[in-house]
C-alpha positions in Angstrom: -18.3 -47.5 12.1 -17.8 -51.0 12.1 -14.4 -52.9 10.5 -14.2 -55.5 12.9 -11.9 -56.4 15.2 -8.4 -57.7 14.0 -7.2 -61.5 15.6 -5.9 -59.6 18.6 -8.1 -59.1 20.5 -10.9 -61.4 22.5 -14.2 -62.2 21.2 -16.3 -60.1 23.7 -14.3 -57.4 22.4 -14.9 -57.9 19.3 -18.6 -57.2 19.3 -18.0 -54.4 21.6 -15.5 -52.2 19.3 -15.0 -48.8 20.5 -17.1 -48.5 23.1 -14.9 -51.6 24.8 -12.2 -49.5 24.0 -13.2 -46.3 25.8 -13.9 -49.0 29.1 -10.5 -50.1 28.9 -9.0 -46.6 28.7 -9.9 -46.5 32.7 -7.8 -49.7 33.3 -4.7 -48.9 31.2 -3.8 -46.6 27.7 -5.8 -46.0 25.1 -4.2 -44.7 22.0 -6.7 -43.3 19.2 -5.2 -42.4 15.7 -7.2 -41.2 12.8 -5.1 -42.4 10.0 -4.5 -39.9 7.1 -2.5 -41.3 4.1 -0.6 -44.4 3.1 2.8 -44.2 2.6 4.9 -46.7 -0.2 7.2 -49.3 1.0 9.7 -51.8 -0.6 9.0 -54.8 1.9 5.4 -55.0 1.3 4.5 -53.7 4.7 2.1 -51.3 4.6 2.9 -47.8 6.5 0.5 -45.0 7.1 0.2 -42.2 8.7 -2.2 -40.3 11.2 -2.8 -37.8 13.8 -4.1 -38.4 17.1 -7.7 -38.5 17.9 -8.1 -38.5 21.3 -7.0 -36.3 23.9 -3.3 -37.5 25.4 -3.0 -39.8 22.1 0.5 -39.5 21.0 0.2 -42.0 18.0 1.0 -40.6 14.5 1.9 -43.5 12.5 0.8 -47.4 11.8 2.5 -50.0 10.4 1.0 -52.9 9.1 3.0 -56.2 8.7 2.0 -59.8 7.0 3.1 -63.1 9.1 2.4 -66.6 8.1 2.8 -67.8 11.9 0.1 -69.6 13.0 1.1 -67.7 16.3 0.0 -63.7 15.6 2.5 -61.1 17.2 0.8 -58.9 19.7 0.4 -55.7 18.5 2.7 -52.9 20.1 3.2 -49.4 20.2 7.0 -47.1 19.9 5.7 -44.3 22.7 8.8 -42.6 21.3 8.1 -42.5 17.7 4.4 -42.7 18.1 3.8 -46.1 15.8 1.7 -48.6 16.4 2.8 -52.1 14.7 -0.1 -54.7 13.6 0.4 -58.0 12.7 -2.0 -60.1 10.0 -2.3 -62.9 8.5 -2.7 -61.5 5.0 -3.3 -58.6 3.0 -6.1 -60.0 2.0 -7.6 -59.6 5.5 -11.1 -57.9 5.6 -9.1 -55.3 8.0 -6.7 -54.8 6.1 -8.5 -54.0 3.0 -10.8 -51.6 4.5 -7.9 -49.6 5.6 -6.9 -49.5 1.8 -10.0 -47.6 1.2 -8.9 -44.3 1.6 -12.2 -43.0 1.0 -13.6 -44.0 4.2 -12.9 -42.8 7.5 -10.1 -45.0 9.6 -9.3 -45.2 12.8 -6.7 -47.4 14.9 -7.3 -48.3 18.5 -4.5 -49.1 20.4 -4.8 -50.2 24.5 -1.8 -51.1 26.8 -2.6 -52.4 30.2 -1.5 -50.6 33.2 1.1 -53.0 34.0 1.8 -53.5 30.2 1.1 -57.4 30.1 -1.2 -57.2 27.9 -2.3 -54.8 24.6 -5.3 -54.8 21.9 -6.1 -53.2 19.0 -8.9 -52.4 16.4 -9.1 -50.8 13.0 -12.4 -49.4 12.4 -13.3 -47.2 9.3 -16.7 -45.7 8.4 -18.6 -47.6 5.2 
């Protein structure tokens, strides 16, 4: 699998993907979400959703949202609902369109530190 990682996160995790991810599950949360279908919106967010891939994963649902900031929202997750809320800079990111591929395999990483300062997230689909 390999999709990237979106602006979010750091470059060392980057190149790491989900193996970073699995590190970082020891110092904090790690959501894992296999996502199933898109759903349509009005807004032109994109909405999809999932079931959880990981054992204690509680995240069922993704939303994807397009910001011209220069300054990217961190990515968060609704423990409640179970969504996980991604920021880009365009649909036309190389993310974003992988994701669109609902032939391939996808996958959303979420982490949360355990003091909540801080959060990352990857999607990752199969090619």
């Amino acid at each position: 699998m390999a999709m990237g990682a979106p602006v979010h996160t750091s470059d060392s995790l980057k190149e790491s993907g989900p193996q970073a991810a699995m590190h970082l599950a020891n110092t904090g949360t790690l959501e894992v979400m296999r996502v199933t279908r898109s759903i349509p919106t009005a807004n032109g967010d994109l909405l999809f959703l999932g079931v959880p891939a990981r054992i204690g994963s509680s995240a069922r649902s993704l939303h994807v949202s397009f910001t011209q900031q220069s300054v990217h929202e961190p990515p968060t997750m609704d423990p409640e609902t179970g969504r996980i809320h991604l920021s880009y800079p365009h649909r036309d990111h190389p993310e974003v369109q992988a994701l669109l591929n609902s032939k391939r395999n996808r996958f959303c990483y979420f982490w949360r530190s355990a003091n909540g300062d801080r959060t990352h997230a990857w999607l990752l689909s199969s090619k």
